[in-house]
C-alpha positions as CSV (number, residue, x, y, z in Angstrom):
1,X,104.5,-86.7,88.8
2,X,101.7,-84.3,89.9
3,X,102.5,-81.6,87.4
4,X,102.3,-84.1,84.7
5,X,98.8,-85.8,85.5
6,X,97.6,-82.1,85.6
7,X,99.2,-81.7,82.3
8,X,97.7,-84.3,81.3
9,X,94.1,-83.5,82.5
10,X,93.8,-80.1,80.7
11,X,95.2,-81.3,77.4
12,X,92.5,-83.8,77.5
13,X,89.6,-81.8,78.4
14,X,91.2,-79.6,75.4
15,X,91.0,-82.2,73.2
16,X,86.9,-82.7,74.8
17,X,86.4,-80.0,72.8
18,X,86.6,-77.1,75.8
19,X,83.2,-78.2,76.8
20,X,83.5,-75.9,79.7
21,X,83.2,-72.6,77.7
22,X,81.6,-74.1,74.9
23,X,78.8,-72.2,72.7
24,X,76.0,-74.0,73.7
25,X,76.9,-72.0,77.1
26,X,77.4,-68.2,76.0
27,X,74.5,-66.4,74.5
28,X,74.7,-64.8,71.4
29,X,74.5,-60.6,71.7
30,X,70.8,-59.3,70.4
31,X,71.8,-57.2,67.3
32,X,69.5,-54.1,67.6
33,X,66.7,-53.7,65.3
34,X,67.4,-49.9,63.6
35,X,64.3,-48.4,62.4
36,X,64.9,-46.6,58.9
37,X,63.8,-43.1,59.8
38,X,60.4,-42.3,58.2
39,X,60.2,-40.1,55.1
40,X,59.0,-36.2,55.2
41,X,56.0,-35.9,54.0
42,X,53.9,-33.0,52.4
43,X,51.3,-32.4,55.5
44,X,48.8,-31.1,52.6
45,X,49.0,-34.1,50.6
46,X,50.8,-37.2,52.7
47,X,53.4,-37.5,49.9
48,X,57.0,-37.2,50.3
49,X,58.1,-34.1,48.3
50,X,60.7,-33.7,45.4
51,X,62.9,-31.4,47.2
52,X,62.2,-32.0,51.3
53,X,62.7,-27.9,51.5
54,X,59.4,-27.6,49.6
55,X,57.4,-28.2,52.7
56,X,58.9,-25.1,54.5
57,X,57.6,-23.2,51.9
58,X,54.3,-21.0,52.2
59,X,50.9,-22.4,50.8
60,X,49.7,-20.7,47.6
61,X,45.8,-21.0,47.7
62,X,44.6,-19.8,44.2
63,X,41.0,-18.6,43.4
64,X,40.5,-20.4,39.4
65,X,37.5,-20.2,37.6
66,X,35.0,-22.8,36.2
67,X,32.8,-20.8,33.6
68,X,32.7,-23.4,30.3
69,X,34.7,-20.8,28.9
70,X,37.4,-20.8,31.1
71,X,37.7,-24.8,30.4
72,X,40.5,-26.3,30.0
73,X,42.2,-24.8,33.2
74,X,45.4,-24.5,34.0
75,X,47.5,-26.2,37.2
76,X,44.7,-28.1,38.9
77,X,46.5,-31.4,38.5
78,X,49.4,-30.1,40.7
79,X,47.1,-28.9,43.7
80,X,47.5,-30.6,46.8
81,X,43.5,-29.6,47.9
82,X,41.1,-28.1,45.7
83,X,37.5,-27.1,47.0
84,X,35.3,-26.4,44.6
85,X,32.5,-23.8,45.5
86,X,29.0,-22.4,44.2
87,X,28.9,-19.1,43.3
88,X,26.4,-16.9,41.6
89,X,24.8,-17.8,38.6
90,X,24.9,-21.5,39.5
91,X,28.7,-21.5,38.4
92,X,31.0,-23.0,40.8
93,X,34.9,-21.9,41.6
94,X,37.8,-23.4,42.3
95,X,40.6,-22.8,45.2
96,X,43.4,-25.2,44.8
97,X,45.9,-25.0,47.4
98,X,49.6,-25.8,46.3
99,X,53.1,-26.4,48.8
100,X,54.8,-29.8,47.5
101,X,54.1,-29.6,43.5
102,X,55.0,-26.7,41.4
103,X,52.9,-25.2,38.6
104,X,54.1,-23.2,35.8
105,X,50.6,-21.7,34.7
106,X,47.8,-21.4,36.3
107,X,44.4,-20.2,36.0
108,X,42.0,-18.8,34.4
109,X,42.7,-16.8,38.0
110,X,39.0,-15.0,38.8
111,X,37.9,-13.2,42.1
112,X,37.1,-13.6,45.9
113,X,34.3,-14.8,47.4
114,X,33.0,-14.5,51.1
115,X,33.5,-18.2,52.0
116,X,37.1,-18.3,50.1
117,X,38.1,-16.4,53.9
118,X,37.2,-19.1,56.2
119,X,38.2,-22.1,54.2
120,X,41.8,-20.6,53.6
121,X,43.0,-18.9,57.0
122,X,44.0,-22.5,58.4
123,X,46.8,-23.0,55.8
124,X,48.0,-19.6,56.3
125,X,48.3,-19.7,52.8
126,X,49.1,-16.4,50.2
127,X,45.6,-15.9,48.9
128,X,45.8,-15.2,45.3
129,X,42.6,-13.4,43.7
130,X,41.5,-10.7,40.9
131,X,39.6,-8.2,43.0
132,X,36.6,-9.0,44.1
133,X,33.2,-7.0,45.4
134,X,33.8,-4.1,47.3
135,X,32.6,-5.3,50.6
136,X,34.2,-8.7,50.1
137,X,37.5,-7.1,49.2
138,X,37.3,-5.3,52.4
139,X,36.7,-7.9,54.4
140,X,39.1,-10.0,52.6
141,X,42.0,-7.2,53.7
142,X,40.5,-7.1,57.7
143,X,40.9,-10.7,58.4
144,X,44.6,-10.6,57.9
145,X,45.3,-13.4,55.3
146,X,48.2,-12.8,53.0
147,X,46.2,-11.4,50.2
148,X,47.7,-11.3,46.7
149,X,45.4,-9.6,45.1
150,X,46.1,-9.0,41.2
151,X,44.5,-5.4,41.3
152,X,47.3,-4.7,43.9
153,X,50.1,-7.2,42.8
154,X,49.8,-6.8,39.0
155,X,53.1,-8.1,38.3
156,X,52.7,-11.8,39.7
157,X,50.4,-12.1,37.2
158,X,49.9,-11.7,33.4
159,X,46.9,-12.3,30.6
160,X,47.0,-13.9,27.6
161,X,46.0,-12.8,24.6
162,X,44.4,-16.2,22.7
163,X,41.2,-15.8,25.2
164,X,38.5,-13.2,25.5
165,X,38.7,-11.5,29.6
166,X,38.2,-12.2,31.9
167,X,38.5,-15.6,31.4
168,X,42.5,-14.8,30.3
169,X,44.4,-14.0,33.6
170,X,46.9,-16.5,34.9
171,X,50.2,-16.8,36.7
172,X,52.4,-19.8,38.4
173,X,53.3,-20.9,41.7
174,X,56.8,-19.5,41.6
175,X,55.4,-15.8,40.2
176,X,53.2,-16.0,43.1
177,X,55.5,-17.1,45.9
178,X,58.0,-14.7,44.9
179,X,55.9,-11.4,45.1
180,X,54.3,-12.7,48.4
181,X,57.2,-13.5,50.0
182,X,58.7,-9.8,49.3
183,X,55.8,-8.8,51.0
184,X,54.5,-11.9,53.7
185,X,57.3,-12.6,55.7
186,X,56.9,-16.4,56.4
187,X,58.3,-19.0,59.1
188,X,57.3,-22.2,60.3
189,X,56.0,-25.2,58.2
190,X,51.8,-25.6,57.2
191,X,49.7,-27.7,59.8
192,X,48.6,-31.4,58.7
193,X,45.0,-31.0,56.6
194,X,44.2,-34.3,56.9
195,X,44.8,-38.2,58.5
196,X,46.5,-40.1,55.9
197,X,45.8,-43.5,55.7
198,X,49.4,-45.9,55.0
199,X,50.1,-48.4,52.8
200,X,49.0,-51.5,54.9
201,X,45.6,-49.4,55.3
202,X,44.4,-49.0,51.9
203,X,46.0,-52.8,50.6
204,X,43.0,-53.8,53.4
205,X,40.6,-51.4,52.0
206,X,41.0,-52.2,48.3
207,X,41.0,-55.8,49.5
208,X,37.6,-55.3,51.7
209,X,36.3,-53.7,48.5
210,X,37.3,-56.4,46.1
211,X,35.5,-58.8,48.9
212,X,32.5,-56.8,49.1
213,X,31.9,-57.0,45.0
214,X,31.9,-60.5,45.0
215,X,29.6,-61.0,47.9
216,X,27.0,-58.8,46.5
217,X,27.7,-60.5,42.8
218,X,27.1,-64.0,45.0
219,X,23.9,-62.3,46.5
220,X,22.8,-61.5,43.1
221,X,23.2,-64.9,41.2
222,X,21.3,-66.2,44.4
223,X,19.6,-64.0,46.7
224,X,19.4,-64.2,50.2
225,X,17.4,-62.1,52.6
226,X,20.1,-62.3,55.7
227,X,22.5,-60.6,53.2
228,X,23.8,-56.9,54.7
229,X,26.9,-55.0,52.8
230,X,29.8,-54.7,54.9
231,X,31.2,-51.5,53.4
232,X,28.9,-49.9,50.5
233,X,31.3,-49.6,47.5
234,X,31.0,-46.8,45.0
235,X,31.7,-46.9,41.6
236,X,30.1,-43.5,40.1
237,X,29.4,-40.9,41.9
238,X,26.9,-37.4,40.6
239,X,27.1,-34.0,41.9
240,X,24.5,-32.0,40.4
241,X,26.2,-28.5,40.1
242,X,24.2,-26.7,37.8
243,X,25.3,-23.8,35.1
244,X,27.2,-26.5,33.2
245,X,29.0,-27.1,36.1
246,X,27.8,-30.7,37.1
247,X,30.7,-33.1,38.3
248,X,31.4,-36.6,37.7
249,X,33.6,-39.1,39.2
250,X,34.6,-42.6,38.4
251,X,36.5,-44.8,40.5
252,X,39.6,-46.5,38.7
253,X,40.7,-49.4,41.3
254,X,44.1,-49.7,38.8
255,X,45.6,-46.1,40.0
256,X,42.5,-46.0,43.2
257,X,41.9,-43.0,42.2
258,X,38.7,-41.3,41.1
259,X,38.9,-39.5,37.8
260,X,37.0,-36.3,37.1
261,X,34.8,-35.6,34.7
262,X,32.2,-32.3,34.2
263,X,28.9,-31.4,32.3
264,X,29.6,-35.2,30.7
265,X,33.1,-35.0,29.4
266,X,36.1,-35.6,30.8
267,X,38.1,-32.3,32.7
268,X,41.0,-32.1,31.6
269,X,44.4,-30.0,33.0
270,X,45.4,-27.5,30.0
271,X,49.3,-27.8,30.9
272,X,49.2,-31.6,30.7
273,X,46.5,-32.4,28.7
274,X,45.9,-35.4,31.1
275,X,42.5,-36.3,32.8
276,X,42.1,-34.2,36.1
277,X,41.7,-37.3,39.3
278,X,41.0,-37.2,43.1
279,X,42.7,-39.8,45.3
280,X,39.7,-38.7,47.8
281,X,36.6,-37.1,47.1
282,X,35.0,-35.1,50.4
283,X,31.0,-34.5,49.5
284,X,30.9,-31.4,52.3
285,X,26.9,-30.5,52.8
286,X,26.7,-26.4,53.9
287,X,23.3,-24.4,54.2
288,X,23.5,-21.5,51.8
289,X,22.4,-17.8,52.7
290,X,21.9,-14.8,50.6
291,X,25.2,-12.7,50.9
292,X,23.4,-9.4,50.3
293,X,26.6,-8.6,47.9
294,X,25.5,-9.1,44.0
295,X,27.5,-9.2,41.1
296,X,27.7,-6.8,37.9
297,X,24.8,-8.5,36.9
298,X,22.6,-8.2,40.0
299,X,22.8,-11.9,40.7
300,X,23.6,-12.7,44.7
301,X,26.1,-13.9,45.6
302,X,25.7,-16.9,48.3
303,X,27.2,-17.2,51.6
304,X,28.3,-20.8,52.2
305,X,28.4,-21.8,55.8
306,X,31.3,-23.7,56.2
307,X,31.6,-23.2,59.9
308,X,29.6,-25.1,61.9
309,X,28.5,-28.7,61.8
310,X,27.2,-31.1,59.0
311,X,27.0,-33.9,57.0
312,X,29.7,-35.4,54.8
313,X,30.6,-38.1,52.4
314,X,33.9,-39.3,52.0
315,X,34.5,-41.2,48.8
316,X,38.4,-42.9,49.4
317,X,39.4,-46.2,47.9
318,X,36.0,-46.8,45.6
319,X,33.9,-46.8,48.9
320,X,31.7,-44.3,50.6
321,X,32.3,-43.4,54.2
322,X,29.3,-41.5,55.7
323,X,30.8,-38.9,57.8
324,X,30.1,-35.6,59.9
325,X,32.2,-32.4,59.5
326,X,32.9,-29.7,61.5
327,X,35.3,-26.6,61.8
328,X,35.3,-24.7,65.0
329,X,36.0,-21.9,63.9
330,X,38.4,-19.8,61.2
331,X,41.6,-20.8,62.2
332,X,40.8,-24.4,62.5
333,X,40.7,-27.0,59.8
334,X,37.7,-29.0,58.8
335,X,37.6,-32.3,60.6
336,X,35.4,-35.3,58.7
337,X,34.6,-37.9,61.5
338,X,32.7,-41.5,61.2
339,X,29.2,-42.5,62.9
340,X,32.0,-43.4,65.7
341,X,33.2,-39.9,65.8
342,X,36.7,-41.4,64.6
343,X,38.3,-39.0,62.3
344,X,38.4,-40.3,58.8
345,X,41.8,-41.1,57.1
346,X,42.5,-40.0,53.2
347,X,44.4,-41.3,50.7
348,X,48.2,-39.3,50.2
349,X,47.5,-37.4,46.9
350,X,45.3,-34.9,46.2
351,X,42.3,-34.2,48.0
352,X,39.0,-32.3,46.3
353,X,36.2,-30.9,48.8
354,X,33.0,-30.3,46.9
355,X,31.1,-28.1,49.1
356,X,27.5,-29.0,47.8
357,X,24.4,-26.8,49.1
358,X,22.1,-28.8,51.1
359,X,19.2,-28.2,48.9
360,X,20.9,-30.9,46.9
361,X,22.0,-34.7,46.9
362,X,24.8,-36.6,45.4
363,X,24.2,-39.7,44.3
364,X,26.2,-42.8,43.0
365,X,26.5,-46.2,42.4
């Protein structure tokens, strides 16, 4: 009799529904949150590379001319950093810095000058030159860079024969690697260059910036005197290089990029025959000295002091970021800090440094 009522019982608390080990009862096991592993990304330029081996390779840092008659050049579209320097005469040069993107010519490839040591050693790069002025040359060979010079290392380069020398000398990024690496034993993968800024980041900025227009637009149609810019927005920007050398910029918010544009026309890349663009513009202020080394001509060549400390403007995402810079020394990289003494964040792509002698002044708009 008592084995039936318990029978009994437990068929009808089955029939209940178990409520005894119900669900309500038993939490459910958290299911872990997996984190998809970040890309690898270029440390020169923030992007993530066609082949992920290309960032192991060695920097090429290539010394390209910007004489009128050297225009179009070759291979400055591919550059992951080009600075862009004054030389003597008022003509400025070019040394674009290359690890993620290839480039099958480039050039016109001219020679070394005195500042070309300094801004280079941090990227450990193979520093590839025609020849240069005697005392330059020697102490581009004392300060232990991986120098490719042409009047040593002949075969990583070659002329051509449809322009007048020396504006005819050019090789590729492969040509170069390959000599230098028979020679520059290389291990190791290139130091960041720069803070990149992520996605998130510049959707705020553009945002900000898109904000900021139609405040000032609203100011306009009905001024008030408590209005103050939160961000100053840049549309334009001058720099006033001189021997036909003067660059322009204009900001296009569809790519956010700034496109280039010298002595009033647009600069184009010979190999593509597209419009050469920035994704960041760095305005670098340096004090220029007489060199005491002069050219064929007897023109002096200037020494740009990019060690130290100075003024900056950082043009990233159509707006203008006043800045400071400073590089400690030769092995260290240029920092670019706000008035907070934050460092300031670039867009991935390429980056171009004008290094503009304090005697003059961008402007923009």
């Amino acid at each position: 009799m008592i084995a039936a009522l318990t029978c009994a019982l437990l068929a009808a608390v089955l029939s209940a529904g178990c409520s005894w080990f119900s669900s309500a009862s038993v939490k459910p096991r958290a299911t872990a949150k997996v984190q998809a592993a970040k890309p690898l990304t270029c440390p020169l330029c923030g992007l993530v590379p066609a082949d992920p081996t290309f960032v192991q390779r060695r920097p090429v840092a290539v010394k390209i001319e910007n004489d009128p008659a050297a225009r179009p050049q070759s291979g400055l579209s591919n550059a992951d950093v080009v600075y862009e320097e004054q030389c003597e005469g008022n003509v400025t040069r070019f040394m674009a810095i290359y690890l993620d993107r290839d480039a099958d010519t480039v050039g016109p490839v001219r020679s070394a000058r005195p500042a070309d040591i300094d801004l280079v050693f941090p990227y450990n790069a193979l520093f590839c030159h025609c020849g240069g002025g005697a005392p330059i040359l020697a102490m581009v060979r004392s300060s232990g860079v991986a120098d490719l010079d042409e009047q040593s290392w002949a075969g990583a380069y070659w002329r051509v024969h449809d322009q007048r020398a020396p504006h005819n000398l050019y090789s590729s990024t492969a040509r170069l690697r390959q000599a230098g690496d028979k020679q520059y034993a290389y291990q190791g993968q290139a130091e960041p260059a720069f803070k990149f800024l992520t996605d998130e980041e510049q959707a705020k900025m553009e945002k900000d910036r898109s904000a900021e227009i139609a405040r000032a637009q609203a100011n306009q149609a009905n001024p008030s005197p408590g209005y103050v810019p939160m961000l100053t927005v840049a549309h334009n920007l001058h720099i006033p290089y001189k021997g036909g050398c003067a660059a322009d910029y204009s900001y296009d918010p569809a790519s956010g990029r700034f496109m280039r544009f010298v002595a009033g026309a647009p600069h184009v890349d010979k190999n593509t025959g597209g419009q050469l663009a920035a994704d960041t513009v760095i305005v670098q202020y340096v004090t220029t000295t007489s060199s005491g080394f002069v050219d064929v001509n007897g023109a002096d060549t200037p020494n740009l002091g990019v060690i130290g400390t100075g003024r900056a403007q950082v043009f990233v995402r159509g707006r203008l970021i006043d800045a400071n810079w400073q590089k400690v020394n030769r092995d260290s990289y240029t920092v670019y800090t706000d008035a907070s003494g934050k460092e300031i964040a670039v867009k991935p792509g390429s980056t171009w440094v004008e290094l503009v002698p304090t005697t003059m002044q961008v402007t923009f708009n």
